[in-house]
C-alpha positions as CSV (number, residue, x, y, z in Angstrom):
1,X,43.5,-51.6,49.8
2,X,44.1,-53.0,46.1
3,X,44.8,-49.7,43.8
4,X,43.0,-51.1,41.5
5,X,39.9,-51.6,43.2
6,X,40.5,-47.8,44.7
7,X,38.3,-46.5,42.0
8,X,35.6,-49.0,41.8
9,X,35.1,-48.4,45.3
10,X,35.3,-44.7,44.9
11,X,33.0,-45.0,41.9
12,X,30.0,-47.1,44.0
13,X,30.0,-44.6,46.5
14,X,29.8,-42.0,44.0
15,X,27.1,-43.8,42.3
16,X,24.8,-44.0,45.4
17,X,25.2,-40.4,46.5
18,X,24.0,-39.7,43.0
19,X,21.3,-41.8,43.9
20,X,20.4,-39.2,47.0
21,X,21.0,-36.3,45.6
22,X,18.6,-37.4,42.4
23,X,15.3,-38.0,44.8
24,X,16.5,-34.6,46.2
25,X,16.2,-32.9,42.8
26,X,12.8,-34.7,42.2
27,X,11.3,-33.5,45.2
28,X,13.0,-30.0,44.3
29,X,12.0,-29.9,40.7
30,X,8.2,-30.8,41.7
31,X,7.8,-28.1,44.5
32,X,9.5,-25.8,42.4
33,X,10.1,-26.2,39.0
34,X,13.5,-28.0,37.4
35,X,15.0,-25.0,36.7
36,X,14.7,-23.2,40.0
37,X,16.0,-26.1,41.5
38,X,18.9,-27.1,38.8
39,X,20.0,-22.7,39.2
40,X,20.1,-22.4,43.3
41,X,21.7,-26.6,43.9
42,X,24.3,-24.8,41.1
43,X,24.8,-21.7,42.9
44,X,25.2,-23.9,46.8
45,X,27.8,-26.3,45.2
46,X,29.7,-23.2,43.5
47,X,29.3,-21.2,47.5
48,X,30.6,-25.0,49.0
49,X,33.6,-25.8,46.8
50,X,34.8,-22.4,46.0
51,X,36.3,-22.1,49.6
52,X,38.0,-25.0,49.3
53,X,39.0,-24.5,45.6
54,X,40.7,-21.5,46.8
55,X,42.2,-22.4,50.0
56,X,45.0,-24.9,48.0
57,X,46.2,-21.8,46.6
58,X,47.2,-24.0,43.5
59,X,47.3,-22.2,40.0
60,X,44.6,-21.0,38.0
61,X,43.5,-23.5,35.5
62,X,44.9,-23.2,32.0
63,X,43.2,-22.0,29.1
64,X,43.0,-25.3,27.7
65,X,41.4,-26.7,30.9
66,X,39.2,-23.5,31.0
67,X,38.0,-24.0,27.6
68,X,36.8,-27.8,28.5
69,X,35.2,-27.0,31.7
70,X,33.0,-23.8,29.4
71,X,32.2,-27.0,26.8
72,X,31.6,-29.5,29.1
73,X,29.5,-27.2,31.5
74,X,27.5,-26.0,28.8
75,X,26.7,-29.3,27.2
76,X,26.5,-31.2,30.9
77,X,24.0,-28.5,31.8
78,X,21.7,-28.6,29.1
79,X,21.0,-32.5,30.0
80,X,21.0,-31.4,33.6
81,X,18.2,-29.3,33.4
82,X,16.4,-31.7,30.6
83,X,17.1,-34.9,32.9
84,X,15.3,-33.5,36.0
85,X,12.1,-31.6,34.0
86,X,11.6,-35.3,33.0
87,X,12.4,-37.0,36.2
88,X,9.7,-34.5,37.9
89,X,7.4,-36.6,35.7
90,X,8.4,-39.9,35.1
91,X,9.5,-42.6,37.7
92,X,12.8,-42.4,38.8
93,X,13.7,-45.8,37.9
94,X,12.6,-45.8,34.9
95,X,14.5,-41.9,34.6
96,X,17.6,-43.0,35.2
97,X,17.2,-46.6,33.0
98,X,16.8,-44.3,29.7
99,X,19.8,-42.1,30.9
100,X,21.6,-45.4,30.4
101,X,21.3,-45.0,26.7
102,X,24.2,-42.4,27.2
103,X,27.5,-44.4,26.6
104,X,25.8,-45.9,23.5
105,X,25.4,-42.2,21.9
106,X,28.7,-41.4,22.9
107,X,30.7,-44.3,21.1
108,X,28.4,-42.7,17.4
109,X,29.3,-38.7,18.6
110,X,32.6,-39.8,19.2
111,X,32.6,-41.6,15.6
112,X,30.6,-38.7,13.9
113,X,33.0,-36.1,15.8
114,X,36.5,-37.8,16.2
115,X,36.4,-39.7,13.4
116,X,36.4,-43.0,15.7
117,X,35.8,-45.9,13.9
118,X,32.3,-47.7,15.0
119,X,32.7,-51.7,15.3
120,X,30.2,-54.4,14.9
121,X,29.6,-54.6,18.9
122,X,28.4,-50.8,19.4
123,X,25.8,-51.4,16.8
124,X,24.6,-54.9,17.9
125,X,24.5,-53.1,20.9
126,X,22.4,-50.4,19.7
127,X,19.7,-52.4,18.8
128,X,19.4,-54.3,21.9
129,X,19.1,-51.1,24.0
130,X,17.2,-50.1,21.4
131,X,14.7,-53.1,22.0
132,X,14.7,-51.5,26.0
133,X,13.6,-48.1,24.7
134,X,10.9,-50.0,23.2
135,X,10.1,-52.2,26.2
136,X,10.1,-49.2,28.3
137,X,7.6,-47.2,26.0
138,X,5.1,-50.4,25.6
139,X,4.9,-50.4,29.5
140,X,3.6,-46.9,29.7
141,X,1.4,-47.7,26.6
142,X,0.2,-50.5,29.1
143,X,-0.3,-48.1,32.1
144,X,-1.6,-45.6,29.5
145,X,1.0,-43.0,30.9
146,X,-0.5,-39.5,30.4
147,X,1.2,-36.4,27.7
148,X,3.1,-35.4,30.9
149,X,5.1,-38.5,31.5
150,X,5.5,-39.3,28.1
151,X,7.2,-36.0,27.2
152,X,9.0,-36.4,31.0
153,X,10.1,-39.9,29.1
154,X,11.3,-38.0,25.7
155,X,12.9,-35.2,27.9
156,X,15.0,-37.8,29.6
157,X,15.7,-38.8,26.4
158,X,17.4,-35.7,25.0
159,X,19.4,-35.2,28.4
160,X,21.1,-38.5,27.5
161,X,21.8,-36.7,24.3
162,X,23.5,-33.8,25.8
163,X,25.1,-36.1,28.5
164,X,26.9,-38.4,26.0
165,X,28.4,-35.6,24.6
166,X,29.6,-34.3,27.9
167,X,31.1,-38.3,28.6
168,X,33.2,-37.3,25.7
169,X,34.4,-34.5,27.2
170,X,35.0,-36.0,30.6
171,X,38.1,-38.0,30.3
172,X,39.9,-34.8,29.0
173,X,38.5,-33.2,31.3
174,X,39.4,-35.6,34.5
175,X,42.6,-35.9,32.7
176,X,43.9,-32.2,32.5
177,X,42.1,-30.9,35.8
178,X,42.2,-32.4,39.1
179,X,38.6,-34.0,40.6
180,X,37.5,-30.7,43.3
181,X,38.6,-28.4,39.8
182,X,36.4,-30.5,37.6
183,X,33.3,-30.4,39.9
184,X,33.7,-26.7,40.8
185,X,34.3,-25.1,37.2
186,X,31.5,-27.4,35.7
187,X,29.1,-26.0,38.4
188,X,30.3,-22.5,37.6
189,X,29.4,-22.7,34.5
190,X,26.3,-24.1,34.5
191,X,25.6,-21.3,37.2
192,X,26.8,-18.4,35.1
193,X,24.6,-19.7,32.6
194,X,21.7,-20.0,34.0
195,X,21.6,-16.9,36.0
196,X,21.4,-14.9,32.7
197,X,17.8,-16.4,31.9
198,X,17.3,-16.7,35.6
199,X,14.8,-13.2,35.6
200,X,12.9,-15.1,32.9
201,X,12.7,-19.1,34.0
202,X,14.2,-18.7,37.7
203,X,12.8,-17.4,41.7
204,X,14.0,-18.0,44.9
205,X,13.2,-21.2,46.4
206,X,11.1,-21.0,50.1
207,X,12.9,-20.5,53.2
208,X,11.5,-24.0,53.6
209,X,13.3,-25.8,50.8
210,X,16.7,-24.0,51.9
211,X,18.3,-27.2,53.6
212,X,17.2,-29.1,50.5
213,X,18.9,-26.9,48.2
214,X,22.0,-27.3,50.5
215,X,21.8,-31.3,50.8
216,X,21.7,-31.7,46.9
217,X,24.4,-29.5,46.6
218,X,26.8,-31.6,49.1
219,X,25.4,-34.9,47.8
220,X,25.7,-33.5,43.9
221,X,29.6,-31.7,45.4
222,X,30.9,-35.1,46.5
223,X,29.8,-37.5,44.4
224,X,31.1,-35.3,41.3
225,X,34.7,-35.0,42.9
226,X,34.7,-38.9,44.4
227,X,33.4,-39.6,40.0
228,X,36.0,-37.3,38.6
229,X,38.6,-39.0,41.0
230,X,37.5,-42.6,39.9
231,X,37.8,-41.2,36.3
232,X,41.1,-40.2,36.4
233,X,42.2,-44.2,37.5
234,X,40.5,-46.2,35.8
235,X,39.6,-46.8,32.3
236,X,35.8,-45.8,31.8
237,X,35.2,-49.2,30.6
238,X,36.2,-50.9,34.1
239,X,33.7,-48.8,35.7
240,X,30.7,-49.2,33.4
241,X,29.4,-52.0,35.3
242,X,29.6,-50.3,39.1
243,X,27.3,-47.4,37.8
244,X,24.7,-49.6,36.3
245,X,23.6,-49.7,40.3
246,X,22.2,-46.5,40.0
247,X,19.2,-48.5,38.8
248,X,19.0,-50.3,42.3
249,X,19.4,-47.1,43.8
250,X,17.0,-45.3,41.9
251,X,14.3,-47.8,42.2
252,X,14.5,-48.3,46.0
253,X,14.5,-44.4,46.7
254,X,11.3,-43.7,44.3
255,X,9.3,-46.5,46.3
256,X,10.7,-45.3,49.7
257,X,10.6,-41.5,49.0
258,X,7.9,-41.0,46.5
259,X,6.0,-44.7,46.5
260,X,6.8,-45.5,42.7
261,X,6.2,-48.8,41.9
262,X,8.7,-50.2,39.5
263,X,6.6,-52.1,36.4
264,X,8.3,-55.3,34.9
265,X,8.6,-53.7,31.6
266,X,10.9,-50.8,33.4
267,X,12.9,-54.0,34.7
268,X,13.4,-55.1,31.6
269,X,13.8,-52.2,29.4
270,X,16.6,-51.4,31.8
271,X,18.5,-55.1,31.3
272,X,18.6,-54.4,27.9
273,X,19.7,-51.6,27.4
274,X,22.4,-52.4,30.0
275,X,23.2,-55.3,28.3
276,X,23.1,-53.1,24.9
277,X,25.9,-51.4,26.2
278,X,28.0,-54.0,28.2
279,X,28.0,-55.6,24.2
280,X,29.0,-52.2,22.8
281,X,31.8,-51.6,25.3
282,X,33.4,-55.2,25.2
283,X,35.8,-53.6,22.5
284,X,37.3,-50.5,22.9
285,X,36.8,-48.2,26.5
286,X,33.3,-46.7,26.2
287,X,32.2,-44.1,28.9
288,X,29.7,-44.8,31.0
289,X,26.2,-42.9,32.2
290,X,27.3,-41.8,35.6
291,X,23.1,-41.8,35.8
292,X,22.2,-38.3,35.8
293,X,24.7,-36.3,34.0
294,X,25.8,-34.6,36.5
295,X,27.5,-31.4,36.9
């Protein structure tokens, strides 16, 4: 196989399991509740990759890779937690379409926090994906979309937030850790953390929902490690275009798994603000959404 086609072939595949493990969550995060769901699929993919973390008997990370897998879990988990409370409401084509507004925040946090220098083509870029926000809002104006979606819509909105700030962290983070110590220290995290409010906002899912739990957990396990080992080959900007699929994927599993419809203005709010960022990233590398923010 061509080494450099390795990682977008690594990359697809991650993109699609994403895809699986996202109509997982839904289900999940309807039955019982996005943060129930977000604490225990944590918890399984800590319980799957630990063993295996441990097993290599490789060194403990450093303190400067432990101290961007506390960030990055942190920030990753916030949007985690946002991104499914909104996809529990909201169509997940149309979901994962406003989670592509990530790589556009990132390029202005990067600018606002690394003093990067913002060119012409992020901010043309902007306001094309910003015309696909708007297409995307007129469409449930149309349908006359109830309080719940629309703040499912605004949720998904703030995940992509959080998320771009945790693309910013990702290449350092793919970069000084390898993929199976990414996944499993950004799960950790997110676990510790959410166990502390867990008493408050958390219960234990039905005996029922176990094998669930478990399946998002592999799906979210692998498709993190195949991502972080795309990542560390490739330049995000060559792999921007292989996760835009998660759209496909997304709109084909909410009609098969939950009978969504996908509206025309969803289509096109989605091609703009794809196109918004393929103009924003023709410059310099850009990350790209990875669709759910994953952790």
């Amino acid at each position: 196989m061509n080494r450099a086609a390795a990682p977008l072939l690594a990359a697809t595949l991650g993109i699609a399991t994403y895809g699986g493990m996202d109509a997982i969550m839904k289900g999940l995060s309807i039955a019982h509740g996005a943060y129930s769901a977000v604490l225990w699929r944590s918890v399984a993919g800590v319980a799957l990759m630990a063993p295996l973390f441990l097993a290599r008997r490789k060194p403990w990370p450093t303190a400067a890779a432990l101290k961007l897998h506390l960030a990055r879990g942190t920030v990753a988990g916030g949007s985690v937690l946002l991104f499914f409370w909104g996809l529990a409401r909201v169509p997940m084509a149309q979901g994962v379409a406003l989670t592509f507004l990530a790589p556009l925040i990132a390029l202005f946090l990067a600018a606002a926090l690394l003093g990067e220098r913002v060119g012409r083509g992020a901010i043309l870029g902007s306001l094309v994906a910003s015309l696909g926000v708007l297409a995307i809002a007129a469409g449930e104006v149309q349908a006359q979309a109830s309080t719940d979606t629309v703040l499912g819509s605004l949720a998904v909105v703030a995940a992509s937030i959080l998320y771009a700030g945790s693309l910013i962290l990702l290449r350092q983070q793919a970069q000084a850790a390898d993929p199976l110590e990414v996944a499993l220290f950004t799960s950790v995290v997110l676990s510790g953390l959410m166990l502390l409010a867990a008493p408050w906002f958390g219960s234990f899912p039905a005996v029922s929902l176990l094998p669930e739990v478990i399946g998002a957990a592999v799906l979210g396990s692998v498709s993190a490690v195949v991502i972080a080992w795309a990542y560390a080959r490739a330049e995000a900007q060559a792999l921007a275009p292989v996760e835009y699929t998660a759209f496909v994927w997304s709109a084909a599993l909410g009609w098969l798994v939950f009978g969504e419809s996908v509206s025309g203005w969803t289509v096109a709010g989605a091609a703009l603000i794809i196109l918004g960022c393929l103009v924003a990233v023709r410059g310099p590398a850009a990350p790209a959404p990875q669709t759910e923010a994953a952790a």
